[in-house]
C-alpha positions in Angstrom: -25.5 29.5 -18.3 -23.3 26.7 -18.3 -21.8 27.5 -22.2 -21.2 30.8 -20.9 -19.1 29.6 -18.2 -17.1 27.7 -20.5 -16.5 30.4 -22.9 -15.0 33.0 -20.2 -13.0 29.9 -18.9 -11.7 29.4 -22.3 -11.3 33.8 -23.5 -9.3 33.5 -20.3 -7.1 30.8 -21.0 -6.6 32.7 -24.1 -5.3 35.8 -23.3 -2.8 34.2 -21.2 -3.7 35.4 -18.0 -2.7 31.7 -16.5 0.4 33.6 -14.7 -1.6 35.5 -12.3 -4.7 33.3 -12.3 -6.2 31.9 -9.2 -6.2 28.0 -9.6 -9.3 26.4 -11.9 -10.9 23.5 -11.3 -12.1 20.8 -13.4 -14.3 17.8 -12.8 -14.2 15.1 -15.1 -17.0 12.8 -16.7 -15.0 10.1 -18.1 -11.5 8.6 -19.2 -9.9 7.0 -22.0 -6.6 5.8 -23.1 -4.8 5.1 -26.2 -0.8 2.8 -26.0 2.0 2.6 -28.6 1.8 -0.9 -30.8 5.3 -2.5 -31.3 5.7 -0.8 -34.3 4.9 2.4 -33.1 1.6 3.1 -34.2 -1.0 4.1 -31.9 -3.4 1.5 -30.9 -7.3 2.7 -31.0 -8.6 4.8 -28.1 -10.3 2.8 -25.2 -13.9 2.9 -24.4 -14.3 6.0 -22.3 -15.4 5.0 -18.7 -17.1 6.8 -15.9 -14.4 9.0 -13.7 -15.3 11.2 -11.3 -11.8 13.3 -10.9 -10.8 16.6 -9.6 -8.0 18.4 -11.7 -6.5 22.1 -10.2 -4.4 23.9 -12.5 -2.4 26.0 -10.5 -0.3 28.6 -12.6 1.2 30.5 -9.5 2.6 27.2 -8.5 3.0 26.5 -12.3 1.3 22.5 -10.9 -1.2 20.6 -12.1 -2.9 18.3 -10.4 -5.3 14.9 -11.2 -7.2 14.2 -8.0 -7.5 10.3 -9.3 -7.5 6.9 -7.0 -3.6 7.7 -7.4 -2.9 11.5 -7.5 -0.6 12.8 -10.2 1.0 15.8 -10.2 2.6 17.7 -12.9 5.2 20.4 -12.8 4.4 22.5 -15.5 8.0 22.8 -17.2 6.8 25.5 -20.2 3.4 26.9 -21.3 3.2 26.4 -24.6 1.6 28.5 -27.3 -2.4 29.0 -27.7 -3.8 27.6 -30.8 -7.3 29.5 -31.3 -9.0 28.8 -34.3 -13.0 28.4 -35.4 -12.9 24.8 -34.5 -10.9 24.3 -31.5 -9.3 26.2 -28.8 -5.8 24.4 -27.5 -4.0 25.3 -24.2 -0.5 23.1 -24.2 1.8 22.2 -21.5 5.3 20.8 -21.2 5.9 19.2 -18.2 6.9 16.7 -15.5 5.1 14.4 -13.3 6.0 13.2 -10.0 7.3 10.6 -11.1 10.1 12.7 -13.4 8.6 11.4 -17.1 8.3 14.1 -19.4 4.8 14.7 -21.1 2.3 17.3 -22.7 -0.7 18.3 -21.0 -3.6 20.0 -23.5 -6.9 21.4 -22.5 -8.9 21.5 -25.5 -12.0 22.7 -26.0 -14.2 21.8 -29.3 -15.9 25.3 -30.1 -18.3 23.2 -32.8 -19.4 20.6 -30.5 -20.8 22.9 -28.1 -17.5 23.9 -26.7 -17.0 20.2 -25.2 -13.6 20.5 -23.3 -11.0 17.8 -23.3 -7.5 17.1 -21.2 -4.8 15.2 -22.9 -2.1 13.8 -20.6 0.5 12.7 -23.7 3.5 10.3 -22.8 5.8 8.8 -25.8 4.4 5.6 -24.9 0.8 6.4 -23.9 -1.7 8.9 -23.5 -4.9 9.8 -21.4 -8.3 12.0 -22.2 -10.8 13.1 -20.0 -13.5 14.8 -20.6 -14.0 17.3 -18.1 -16.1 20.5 -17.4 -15.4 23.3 -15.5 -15.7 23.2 -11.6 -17.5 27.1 -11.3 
């Protein structure tokens, strides 16, 4: 039942019905993080590590929050456009945290790997993945 759940979480997501969407919720699995070397390269992805987060996307609010030992929130600035393909399903955001830095937010969800869904929180200078399932 669970892949089922997934896949009407992602057809929704989709077909653009975030504006008048009640808020989903996401619980995550685990975290990793990836920083900018000097020269501008990114440095390898960290070992993921157990986190046990609640995030709420809120489109009526256009907010979206990361219930984390330090709660982010992020103003979502523009909804960017769906990229639906036979691998991979990716929901992109432009916004602003609380802290006024700019980033991109992407839900992603891996249709080959059993539709395994991913949130990237992208700064210039790092970036964030969780793994995360849906909170139904």
């Amino acid at each position: 039942m669970k892949p089922f759940q997934l896949l009407l979480v992602c057809l929704f997501l989709s077909f653009g019905c975030l504006v008048s969407a009640q808020p989903i919720r996401f619980k995550t699995s685990s975290v990793s993080f990836a920083d900018k070397k000097d020269k501008g390269d990114w440095n390898e992805w960290s070992e993921f590590v157990n986190a046990n987060v609640l995030i709420t996307l809120d489109p009526k609010k256009d907010l979206i929050t990361v219930n984390s030992a330090e709660v982010q929130s992020f103003k979502i600035k523009a909804y960017g456009e769906i990229q639906d393909t036979d691998d991979v399903n990716i929901v992109p955001f432009e916004c602003m945290d609380n802290k006024f830095s700019k980033c991109t937010i992407l839900i992603i969800t891996k249709k080959k790997e059993n539709n395994r869904m991913q949130f990237y929180i992208n700064y210039n200078e790092v970036k964030f993945v969780y793994n995360i399932y849906n909170d139904i």
